[in-house]
ZATIZA-202818 format. One line per field, with one value per residue (C-alpha): residue number from 1; residue in one letter; x, y, z. Coordinates in Angstrom, 3 decimals. Layout:
num <- [NUM, ...]
residuo <- [A, ...]
x <- [X, ...]
y <- [Y, ...]
z <- [Z, ...]
END
This chain:
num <- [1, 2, 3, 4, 5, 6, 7, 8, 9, 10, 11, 12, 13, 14, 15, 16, 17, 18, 19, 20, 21, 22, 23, 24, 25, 26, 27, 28, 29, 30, 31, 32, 33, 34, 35, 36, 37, 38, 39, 40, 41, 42, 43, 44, 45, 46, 47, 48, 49, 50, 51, 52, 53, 54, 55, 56, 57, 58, 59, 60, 61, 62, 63, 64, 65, 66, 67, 68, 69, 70, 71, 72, 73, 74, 75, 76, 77, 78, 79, 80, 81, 82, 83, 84, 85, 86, 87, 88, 89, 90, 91, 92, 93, 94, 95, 96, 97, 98, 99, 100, 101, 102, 103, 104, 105, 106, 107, 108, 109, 110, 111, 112, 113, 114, 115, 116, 117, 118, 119, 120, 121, 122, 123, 124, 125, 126, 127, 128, 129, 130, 131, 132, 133, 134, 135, 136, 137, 138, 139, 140, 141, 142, 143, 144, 145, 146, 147, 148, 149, 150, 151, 152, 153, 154, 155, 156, 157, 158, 159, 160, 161, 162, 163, 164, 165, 166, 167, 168, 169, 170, 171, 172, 173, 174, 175, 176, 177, 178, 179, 180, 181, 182, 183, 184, 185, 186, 187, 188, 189, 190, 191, 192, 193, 194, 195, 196, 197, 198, 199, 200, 201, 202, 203, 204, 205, 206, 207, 208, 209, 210, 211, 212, 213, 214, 215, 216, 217, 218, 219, 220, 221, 222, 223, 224, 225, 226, 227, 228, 229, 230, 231, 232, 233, 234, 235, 236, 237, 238, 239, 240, 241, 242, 243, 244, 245, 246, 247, 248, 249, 250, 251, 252, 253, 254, 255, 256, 257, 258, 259, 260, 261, 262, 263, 264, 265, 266, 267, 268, 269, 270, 271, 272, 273, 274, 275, 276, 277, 278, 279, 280, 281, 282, 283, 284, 285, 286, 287, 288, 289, 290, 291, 292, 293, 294, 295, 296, 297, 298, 299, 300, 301, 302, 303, 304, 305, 306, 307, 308, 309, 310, 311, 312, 313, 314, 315, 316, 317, 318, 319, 320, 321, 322, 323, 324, 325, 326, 327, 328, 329, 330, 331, 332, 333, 334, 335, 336, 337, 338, 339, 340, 341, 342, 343, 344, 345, 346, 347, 348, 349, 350, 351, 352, 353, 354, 355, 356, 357, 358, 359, 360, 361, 362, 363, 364, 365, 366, 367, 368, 369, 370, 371, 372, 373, 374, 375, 376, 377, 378, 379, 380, 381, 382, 383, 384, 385, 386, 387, 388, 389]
residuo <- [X, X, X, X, X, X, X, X, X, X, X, X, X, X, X, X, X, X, X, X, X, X, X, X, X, X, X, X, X, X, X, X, X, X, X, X, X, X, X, X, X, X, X, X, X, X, X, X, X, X, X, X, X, X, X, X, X, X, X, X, X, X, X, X, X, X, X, X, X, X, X, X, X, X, X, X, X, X, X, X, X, X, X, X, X, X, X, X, X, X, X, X, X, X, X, X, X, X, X, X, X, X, X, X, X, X, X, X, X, X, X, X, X, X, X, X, X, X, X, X, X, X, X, X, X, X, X, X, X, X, X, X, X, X, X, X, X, X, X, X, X, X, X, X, X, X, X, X, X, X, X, X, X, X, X, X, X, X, X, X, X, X, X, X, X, X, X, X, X, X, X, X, X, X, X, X, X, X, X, X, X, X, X, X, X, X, X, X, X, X, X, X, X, X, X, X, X, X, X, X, X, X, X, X, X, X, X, X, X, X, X, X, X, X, X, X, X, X, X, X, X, X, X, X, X, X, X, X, X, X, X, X, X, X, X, X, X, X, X, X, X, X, X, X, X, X, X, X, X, X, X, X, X, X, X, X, X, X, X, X, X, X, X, X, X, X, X, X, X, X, X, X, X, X, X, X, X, X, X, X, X, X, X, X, X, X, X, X, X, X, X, X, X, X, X, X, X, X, X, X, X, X, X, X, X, X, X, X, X, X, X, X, X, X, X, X, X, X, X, X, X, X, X, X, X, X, X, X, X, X, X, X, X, X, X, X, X, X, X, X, X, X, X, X, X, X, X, X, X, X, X, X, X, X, X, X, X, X, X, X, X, X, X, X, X, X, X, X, X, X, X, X, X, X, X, X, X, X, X, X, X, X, X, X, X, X, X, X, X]
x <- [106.911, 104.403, 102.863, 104.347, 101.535, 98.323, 97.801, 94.171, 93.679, 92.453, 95.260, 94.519, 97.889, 96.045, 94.861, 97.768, 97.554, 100.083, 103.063, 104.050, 101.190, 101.234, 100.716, 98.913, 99.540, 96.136, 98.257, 100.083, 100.679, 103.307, 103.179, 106.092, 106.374, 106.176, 109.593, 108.693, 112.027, 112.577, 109.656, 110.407, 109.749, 106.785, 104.119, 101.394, 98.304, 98.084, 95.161, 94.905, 95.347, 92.632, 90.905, 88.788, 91.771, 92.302, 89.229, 86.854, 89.337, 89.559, 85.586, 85.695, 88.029, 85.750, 82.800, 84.370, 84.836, 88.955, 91.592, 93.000, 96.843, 98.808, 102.983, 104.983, 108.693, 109.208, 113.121, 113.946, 113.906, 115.872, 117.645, 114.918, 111.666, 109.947, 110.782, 114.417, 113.792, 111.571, 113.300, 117.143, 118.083, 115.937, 117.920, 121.393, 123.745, 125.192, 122.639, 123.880, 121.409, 119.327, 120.972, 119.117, 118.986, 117.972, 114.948, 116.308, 113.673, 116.698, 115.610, 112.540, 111.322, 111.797, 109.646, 106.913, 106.364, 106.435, 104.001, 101.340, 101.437, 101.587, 98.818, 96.648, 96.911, 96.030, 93.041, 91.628, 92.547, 91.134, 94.329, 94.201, 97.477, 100.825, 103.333, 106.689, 109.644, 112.896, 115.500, 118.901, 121.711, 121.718, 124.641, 127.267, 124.879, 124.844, 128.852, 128.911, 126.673, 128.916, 131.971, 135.032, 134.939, 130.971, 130.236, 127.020, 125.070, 123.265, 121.982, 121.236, 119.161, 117.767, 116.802, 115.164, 113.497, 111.914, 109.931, 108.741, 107.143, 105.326, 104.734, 102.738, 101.025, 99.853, 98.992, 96.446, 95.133, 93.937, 93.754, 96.233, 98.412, 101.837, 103.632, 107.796, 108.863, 112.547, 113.575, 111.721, 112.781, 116.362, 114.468, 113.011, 114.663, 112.608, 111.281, 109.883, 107.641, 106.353, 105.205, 104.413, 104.445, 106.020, 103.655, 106.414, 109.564, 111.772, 113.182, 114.041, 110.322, 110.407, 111.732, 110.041, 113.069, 114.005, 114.117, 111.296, 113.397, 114.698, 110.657, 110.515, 113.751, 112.489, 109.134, 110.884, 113.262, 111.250, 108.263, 109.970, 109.934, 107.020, 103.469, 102.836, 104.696, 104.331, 105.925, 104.710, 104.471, 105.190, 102.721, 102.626, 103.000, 106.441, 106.837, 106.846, 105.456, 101.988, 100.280, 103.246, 101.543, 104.562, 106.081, 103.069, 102.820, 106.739, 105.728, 102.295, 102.696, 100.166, 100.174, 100.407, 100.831, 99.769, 99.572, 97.118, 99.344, 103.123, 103.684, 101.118, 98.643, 96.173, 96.316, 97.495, 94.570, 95.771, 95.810, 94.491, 92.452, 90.696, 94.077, 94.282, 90.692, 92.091, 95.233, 93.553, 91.010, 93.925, 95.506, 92.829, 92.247, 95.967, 95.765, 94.350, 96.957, 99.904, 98.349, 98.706, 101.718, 104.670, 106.706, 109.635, 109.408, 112.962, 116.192, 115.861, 118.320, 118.377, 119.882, 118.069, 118.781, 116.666, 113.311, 111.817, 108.851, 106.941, 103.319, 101.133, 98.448, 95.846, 94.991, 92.515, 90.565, 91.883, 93.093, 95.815, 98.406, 101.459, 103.128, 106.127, 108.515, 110.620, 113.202, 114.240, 117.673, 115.960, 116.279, 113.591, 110.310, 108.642, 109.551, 107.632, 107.228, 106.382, 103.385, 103.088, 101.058, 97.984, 95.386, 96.731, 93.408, 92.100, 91.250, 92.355, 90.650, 93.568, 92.672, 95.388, 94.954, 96.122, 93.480, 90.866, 91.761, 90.703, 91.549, 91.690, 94.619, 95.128, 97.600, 99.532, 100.151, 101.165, 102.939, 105.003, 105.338, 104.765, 102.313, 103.708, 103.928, 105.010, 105.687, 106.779, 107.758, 110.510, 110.419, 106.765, 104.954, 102.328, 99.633, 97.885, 95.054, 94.125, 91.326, 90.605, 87.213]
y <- [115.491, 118.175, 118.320, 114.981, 114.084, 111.688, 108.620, 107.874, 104.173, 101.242, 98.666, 94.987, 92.486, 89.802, 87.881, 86.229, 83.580, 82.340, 80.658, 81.465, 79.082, 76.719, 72.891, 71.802, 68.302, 66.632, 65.203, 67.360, 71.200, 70.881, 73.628, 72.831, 76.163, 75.178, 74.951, 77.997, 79.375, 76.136, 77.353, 81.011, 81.688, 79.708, 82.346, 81.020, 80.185, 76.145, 74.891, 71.845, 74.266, 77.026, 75.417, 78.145, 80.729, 83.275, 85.339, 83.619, 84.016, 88.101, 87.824, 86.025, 88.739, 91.534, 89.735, 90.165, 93.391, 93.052, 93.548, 90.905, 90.938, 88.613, 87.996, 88.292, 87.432, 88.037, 89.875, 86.206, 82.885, 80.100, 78.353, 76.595, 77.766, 79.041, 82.361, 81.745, 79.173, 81.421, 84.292, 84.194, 87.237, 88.951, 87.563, 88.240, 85.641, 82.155, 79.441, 76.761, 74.420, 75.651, 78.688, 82.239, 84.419, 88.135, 89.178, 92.432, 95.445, 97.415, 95.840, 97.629, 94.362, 92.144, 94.921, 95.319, 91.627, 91.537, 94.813, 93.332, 90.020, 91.706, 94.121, 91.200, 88.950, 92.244, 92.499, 88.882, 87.735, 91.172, 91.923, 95.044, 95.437, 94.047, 92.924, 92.736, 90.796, 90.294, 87.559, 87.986, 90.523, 91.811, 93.735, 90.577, 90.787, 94.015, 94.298, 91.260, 92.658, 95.839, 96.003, 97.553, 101.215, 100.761, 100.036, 100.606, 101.300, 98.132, 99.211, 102.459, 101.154, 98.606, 101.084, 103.466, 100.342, 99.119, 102.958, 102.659, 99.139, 100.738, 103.379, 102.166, 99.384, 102.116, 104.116, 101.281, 100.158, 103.287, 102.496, 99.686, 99.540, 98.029, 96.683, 97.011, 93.601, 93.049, 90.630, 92.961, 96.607, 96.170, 98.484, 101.377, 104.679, 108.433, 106.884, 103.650, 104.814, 107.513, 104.780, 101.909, 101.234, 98.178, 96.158, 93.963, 96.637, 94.132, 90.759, 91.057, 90.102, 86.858, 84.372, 84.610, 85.199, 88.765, 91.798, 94.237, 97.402, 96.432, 97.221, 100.287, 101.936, 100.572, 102.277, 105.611, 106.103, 105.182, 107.339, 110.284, 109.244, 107.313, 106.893, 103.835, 100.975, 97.794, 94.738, 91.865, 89.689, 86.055, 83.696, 79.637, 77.391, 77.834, 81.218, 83.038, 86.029, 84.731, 87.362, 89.932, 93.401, 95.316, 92.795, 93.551, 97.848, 97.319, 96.500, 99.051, 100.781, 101.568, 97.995, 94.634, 91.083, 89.943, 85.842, 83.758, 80.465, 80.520, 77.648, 76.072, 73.941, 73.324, 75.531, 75.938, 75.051, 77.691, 81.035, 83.939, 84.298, 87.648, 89.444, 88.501, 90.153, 93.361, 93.754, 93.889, 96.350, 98.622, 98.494, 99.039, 102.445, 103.168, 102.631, 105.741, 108.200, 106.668, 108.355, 111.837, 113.900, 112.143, 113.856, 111.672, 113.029, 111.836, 110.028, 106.892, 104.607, 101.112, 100.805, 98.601, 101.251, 104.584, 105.109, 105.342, 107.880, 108.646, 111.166, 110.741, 113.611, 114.143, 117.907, 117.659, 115.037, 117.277, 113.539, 111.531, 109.496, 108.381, 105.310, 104.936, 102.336, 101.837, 99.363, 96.754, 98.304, 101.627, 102.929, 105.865, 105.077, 108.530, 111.518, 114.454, 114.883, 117.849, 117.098, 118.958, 120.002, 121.115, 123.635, 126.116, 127.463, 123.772, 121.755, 117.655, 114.604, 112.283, 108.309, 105.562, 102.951, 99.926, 101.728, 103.171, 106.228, 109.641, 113.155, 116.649, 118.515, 121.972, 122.485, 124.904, 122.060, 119.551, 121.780, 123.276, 120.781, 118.089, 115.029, 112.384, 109.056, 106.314, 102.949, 101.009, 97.418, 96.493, 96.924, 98.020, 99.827, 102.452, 104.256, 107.546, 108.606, 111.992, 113.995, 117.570, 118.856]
z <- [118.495, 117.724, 114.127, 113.094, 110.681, 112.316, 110.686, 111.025, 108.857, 111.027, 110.488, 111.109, 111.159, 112.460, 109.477, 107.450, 104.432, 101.415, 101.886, 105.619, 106.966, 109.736, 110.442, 113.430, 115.085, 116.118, 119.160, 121.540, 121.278, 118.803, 115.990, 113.511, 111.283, 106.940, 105.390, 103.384, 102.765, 100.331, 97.993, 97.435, 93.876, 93.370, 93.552, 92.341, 94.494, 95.301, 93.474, 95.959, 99.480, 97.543, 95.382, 94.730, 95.417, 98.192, 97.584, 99.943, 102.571, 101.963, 101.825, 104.947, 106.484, 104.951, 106.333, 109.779, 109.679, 109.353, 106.203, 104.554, 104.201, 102.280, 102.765, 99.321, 98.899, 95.291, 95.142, 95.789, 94.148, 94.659, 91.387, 89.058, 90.137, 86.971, 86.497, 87.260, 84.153, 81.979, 82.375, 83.567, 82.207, 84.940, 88.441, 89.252, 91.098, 90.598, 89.355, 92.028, 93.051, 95.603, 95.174, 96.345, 92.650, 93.089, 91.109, 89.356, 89.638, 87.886, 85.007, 83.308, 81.735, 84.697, 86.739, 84.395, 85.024, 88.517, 88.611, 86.228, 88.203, 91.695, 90.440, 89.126, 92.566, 95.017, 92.553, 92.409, 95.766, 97.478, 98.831, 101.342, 103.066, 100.526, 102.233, 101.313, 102.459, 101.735, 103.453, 102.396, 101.710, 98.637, 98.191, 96.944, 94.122, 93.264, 93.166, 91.190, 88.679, 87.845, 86.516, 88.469, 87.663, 87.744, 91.261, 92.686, 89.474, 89.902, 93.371, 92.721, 89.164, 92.170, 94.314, 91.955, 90.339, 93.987, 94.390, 90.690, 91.582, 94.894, 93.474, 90.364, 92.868, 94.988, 91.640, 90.219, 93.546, 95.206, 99.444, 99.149, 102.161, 101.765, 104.588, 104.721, 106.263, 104.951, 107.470, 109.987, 110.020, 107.511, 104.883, 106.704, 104.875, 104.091, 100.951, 102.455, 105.029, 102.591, 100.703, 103.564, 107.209, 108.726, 111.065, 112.077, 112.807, 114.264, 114.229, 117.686, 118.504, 117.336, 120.233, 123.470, 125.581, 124.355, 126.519, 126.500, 127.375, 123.609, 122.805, 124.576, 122.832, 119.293, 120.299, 121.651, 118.760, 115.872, 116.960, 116.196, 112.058, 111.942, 113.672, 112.754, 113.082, 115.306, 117.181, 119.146, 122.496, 123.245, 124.604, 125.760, 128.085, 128.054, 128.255, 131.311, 130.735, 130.212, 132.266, 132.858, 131.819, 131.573, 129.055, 127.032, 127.489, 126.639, 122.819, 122.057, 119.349, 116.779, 115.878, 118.212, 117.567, 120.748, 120.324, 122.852, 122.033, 121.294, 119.165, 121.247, 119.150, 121.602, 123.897, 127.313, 130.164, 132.319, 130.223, 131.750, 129.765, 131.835, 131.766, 128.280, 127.602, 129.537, 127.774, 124.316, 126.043, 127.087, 124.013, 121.910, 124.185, 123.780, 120.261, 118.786, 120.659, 118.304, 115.253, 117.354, 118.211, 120.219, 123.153, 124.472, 128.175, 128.992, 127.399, 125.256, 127.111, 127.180, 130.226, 133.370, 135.882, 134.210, 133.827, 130.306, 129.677, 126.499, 126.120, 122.674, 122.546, 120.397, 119.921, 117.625, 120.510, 123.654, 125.196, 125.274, 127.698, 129.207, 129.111, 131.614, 132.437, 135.870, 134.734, 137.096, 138.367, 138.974, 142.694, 141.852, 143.166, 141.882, 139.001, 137.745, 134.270, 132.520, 129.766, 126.237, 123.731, 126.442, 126.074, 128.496, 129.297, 130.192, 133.024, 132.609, 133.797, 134.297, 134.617, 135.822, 134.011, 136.331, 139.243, 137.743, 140.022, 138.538, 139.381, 137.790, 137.468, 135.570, 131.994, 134.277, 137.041, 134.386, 132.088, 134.883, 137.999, 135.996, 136.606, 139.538, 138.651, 141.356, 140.938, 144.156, 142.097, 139.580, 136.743, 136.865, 133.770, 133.868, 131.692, 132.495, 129.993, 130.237, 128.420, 128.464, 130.364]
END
């Protein structure tokens, strides 16, 4: 998609802290995941986990040369946490025990809080990348909150009320990035992703038995709105996929979660550990082309039988590549496809990236014939990088 604006930020979603944290079992490879959902609304740092608070860990993060990001919930709070208690008039819903309440941003008051105290942790805890969930429908709230012949008003006031608090964060903290979780992907609209990207686009990612033909349609549809945006592999002894390439080309994207372990503690003896090294080294080639211009070089179907083909080019560095897909039904062994955006007047040094094969081809051959790509398995993946000469 040609003159879709490049987004040129190094992103790191590798380095996570707060409240969705992880116990490890000294026995075993048993990782059991922290009840966290029973302590939204406590958002205060805990004194005896960080003593000292979250800074060193940012400085540690810093130190390394990566960003630190930290996970917020705050639209939600379950019945008797302390701002539920301090401040009722500021949540909407039944007060049930254990009950989720929605934290109002339509209210002015209740979002000049939440900004200040927001604005205050990003600050003192070196917060880089914000990110923002949000677990639960809010809608039965909203309606309840208006009266019959006022329905909606509460959203919309909601709504408005959720850009203001972005907005002003991004306003007093000038390189923040903010990252649009929302149950992964239930929140991505025009005005979101002018404000934010979402490093985790999807739900769908999160059990290791899903199909990666889901990936590649996310990928293909959602790069026509929005450069950056990411999803993840699975890992572990259990899965697998532990060493399946085109499982892992099915989810790059300008962003990757790409776990060694699955909910594996101590490892797994036999991880390949040199594919491992190579798929980060592909990825982090692949990487740069997202931020370009995106041509979808055929349809994006989800069905097992088709192939799947997408180009990202980079005019301003004369390069960029193809990722393909032969899905498992397909009977096509080969297809031609036409590449765009090239510098008529230019020769091309095309690399395969499973080979290491190079050739040169002309922009009239591959704008016009179209470049061949053959893959003899099922389902098979492929990347071609290409750079002009």
């Amino acid at each position: 998609m040609a003159g879709r604006r490049a987004w040129s930020r190094r992103l790191s979603n590798q380095v996570y802290a707060g409240i969705r944290g992880i116990l490890q079992t000294r026995h075993g490879f048993v990782l059991q995941p922290v009840a966290w959902a029973k302590y939204v609304g406590h958002w205060n740092i805990n004194p005896r986990a960080h003593p000292n608070g979250l800074k060193p860990l940012a400085d540690a993060a810093h130190a390394a040369g990566l960003k630190f990001l930290r996970w917020f919930e705050p639209e939600r709070a379950l019945t008797d946490t302390p701002w539920t208690v301090e401040h009722p008039e500021w949540f909407l819903g039944e007060r049930k025990p254990s009950a989720n309440l929605l934290y109002n941003l339509g209210d002015p008051a209740a979002r000049r809080f939440l900004t200040d105290f927001m604005s205050n942790m990003i600050r003192e805890a070196g917060i880089d990348c914000y990110r923002q969930d949000f677990n639960f429908e809010p809608l039965p709230y909203w309606r309840a909150a208006d009266a019959p012949d006022r329905q909606g008003i509460a959203e919309i006031r909601y709504v408005e009320g959720h850009y203001e608090f972005w907005d002003e964060l991004l306003r007093r903290h000038p390189g923040l990035l903010i990252d649009n979780c929302a149950s992964g992907g239930r929140r991505i609209d025009l005005e979101t992703i002018s404000r934010s990207i979402p490093l985790w686009r999807s739900d769908y990612q999160c059990g290791p038995g899903f199909d990666p033909a889901g990936s590649q349609v996310q990928t293909h549809g959602l790069s026509y709105w929005l450069p950056v945006h990411g999803g993840g592999t699975c890992g572990g002894q259990h899965d697998p996929r532990r060493g399946d390439t085109y499982h892992v080309r099915s989810n790059l994207s300008a962003s990757l979660e790409f776990p060694i372990y699955f909910n594996q503690g101590d490892g797994v003896p036999d991880h390949p550990w040199e594919w491992q090294r190579r798929m980060i080294e592909e990825y982090k080639r692949a990487r740069p082309f997202f931020y370009g211009d995106y041509y979808p070089l055929n349809g994006g179907s989800a069905a097992s039988d088709v192939w799947l083909v997408m180009q990202y080019h980079r005019p301003d560095l004369g390069e960029g590549m193809i990722l393909a897909f032969r899905r498992k039904e397909s009977p096509f062994v080969s297809a031609d496809f036409r590449l765009q955006g090239l510098d008529p007047a230019a020769e091309y040094e095309l690399q395969d990236a499973e080979t290491g094969k190079t050739w040169m081809q002309t922009s009239n051959e591959l704008r016009e014939r179209g470049l061949r790509v053959t893959m003899e398995k099922t389902p098979e993946s492929g990347i071609v990088f290409y750079r002009r000469r």
